[in-house]
C-alpha positions in Angstrom: -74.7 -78.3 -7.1 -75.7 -82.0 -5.4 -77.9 -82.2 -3.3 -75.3 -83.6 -0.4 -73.1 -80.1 -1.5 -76.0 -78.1 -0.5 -76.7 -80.4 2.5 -73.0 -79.7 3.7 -72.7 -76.0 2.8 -76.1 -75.6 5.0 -74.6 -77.4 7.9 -71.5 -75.4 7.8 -73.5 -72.2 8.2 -75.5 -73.3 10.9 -72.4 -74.7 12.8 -70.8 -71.5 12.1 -74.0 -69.3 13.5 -74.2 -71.9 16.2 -70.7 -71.3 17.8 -70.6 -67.8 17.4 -73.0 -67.7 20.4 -71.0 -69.9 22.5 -67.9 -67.9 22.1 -67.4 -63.8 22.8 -66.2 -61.9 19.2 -63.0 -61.2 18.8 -64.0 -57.9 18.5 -63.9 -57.3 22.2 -60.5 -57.9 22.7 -58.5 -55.0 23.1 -55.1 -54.2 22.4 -52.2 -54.7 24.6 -51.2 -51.8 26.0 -47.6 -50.5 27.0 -46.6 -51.9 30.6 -45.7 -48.1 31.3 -48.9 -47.0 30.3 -50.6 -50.2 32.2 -49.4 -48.5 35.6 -49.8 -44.7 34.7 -53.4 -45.8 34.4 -53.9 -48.2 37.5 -51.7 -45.7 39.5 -54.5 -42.8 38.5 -57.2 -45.5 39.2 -56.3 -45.8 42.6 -55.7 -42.7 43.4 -58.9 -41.2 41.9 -61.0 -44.4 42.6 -62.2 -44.6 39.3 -64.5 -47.9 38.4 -62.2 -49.6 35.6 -62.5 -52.7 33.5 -59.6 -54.7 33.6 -58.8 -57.1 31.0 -56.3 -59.9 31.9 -53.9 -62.1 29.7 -54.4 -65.7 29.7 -52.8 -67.6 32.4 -52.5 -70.7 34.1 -56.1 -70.9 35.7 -57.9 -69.4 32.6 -56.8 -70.0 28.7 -58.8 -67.4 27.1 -58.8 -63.4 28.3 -60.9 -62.3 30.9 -62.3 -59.2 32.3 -62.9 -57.9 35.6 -64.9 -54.9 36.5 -64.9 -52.6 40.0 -62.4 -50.4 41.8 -59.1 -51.2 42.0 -56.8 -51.7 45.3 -52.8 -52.0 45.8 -52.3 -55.1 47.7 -50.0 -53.8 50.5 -48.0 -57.2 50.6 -47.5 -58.4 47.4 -47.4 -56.7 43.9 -51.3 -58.2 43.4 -53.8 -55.6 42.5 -57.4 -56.1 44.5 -60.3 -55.5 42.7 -63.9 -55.3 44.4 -66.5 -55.3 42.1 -69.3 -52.6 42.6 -71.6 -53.6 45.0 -68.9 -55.2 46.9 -69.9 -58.2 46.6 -66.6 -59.7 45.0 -63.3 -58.9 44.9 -60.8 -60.2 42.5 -56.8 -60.8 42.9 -54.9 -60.3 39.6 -51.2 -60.3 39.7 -50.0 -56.9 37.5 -47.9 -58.6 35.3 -50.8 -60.4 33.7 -52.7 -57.4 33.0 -53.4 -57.0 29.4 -56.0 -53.6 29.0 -57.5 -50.9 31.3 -60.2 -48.9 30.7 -62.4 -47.0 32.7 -66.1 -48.4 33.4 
């Protein structure tokens, strides 16, 4: 192999290395699960006040899937769920549609 093959093959590898850090593994992604089984499991949320993780479609203000941690809230006028994370501290809007995964915390 050249010297300028072994050059580039190195390069690639740290390029590769490099932007795994930047970026979360796909790994975490979970699967998108069943819109009947999406409110089942924020209905029991509520109700119980479990701490959940949400994780959220992209949208229009975010391209890539987010999650949002903390206990989760009907919105009494609109079909938005409110999430307040656990100290409090924040609270999140998501509309329900773009909910992709829920999990408990």
């Amino acid at each position: 192999m050249s010297r300028s093959a072994t050059n580039r093959h190195s390069l690639v590898d740290y390029l590769k290395k490099g932007y795994g850090t930047l970026f979360t593994p796909i790994a975490k992604v979970q699967v998108q699960m069943p819109r009947n089984q999406i409110s089942t499991y924020l209905k029991k949320a509520v109700k119980n006040r479990y701490p959940i993780v949400v994780q959220v479609n992209p949208t229009s203000q975010s391209e890539s899937i987010v999650e949002f941690s903390g206990i989760a809230y009907f919105s009494p006028k609109s079909t938005q769920i409110i999430i307040k994370s656990d100290l409090q501290t924040i609270t999140y809007l998501i509309n329900a549609r773009d909910i992709r995964h829920i999990r408990r915390q």
